[in-house]
N, C-alpha and C positions, 0 to 999 in steps of 0.2 A: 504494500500500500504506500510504498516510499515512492515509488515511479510520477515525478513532478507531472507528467501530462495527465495522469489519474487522479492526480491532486486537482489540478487545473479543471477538469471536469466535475471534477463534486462540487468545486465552488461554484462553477457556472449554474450548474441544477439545482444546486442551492438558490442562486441569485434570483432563477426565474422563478422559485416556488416561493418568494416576496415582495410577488408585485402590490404596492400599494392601491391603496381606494382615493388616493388624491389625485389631482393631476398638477402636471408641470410648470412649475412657472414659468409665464415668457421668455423671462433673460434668459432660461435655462436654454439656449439654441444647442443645437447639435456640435458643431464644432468648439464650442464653449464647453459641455459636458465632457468630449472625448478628451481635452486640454485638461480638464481635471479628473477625469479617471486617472490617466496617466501621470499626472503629479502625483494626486494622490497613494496611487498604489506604487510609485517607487518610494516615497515617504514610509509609506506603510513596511517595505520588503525591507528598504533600509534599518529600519526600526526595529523589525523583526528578528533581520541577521543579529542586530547589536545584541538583544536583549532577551530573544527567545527562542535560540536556538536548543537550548538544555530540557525546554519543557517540551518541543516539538519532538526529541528521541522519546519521553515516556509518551507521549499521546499525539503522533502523526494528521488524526483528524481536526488539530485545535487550530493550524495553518489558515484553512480559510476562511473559518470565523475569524479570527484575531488580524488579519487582513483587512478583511471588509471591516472591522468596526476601527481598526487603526484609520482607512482610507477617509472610511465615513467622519469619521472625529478630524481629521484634518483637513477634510471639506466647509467642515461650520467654523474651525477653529477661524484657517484663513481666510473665507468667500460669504462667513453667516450663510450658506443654506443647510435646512435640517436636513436630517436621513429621509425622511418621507419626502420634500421638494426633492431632492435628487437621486433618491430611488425612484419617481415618475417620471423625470429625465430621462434617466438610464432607460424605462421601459420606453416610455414613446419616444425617445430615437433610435431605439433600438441597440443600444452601444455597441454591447455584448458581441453583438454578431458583423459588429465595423470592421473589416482586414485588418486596419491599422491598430488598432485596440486590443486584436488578438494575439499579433504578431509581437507588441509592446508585452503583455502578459505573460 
């Protein structure tokens, strides 16, 4: 279960199984969203290597939770939007499924 592209895929299935009931705010455009997925998830992995690599050998599955809520926390920290404004983003532009977004991931 250490296989990172198997990792990759549970956080995605993960991702789609919380789409929210809100929807997106304006500002939130596409190119705007994918500009901060990808901030925020090299923030996050950064974070991650630094700080939680000891906890990821006893429990493999804590990776993509601790990810997304790293990402998400340094979405509101720097840009003020919530988890829910930018989980509606993410759904209606589809991020997920951008080339660029995936290949960045």
């Amino acid at each position: 279960m250490q296989d990172p592209s198997v990792q990759m895929e549970l956080f995605n299935l993960g991702i789609k199984m919380e789409q929210p009931a809100a929807k997106a705010p304006e500002e939130l455009v596409k190119a705007t969203v994918v500009d901060l997925v990808m901030q925020s998830n090299d923030h996050a992995f950064d974070l991650f290597k630094q700080e939680y690599l000891d906890v990821m050998q006893k429990d493999p599955m804590i990776m993509p939770v601790l990810i997304s809520a790293l990402a998400h926390d340094w979405v509101f920290k720097n840009h003020n939007w919530t988890e829910d404004q930018f989980k509606a983003a993410l759904f209606e532009h589809k991020i997920y499924d951008d080339p660029a977004v995936a290949q960045h991931m």
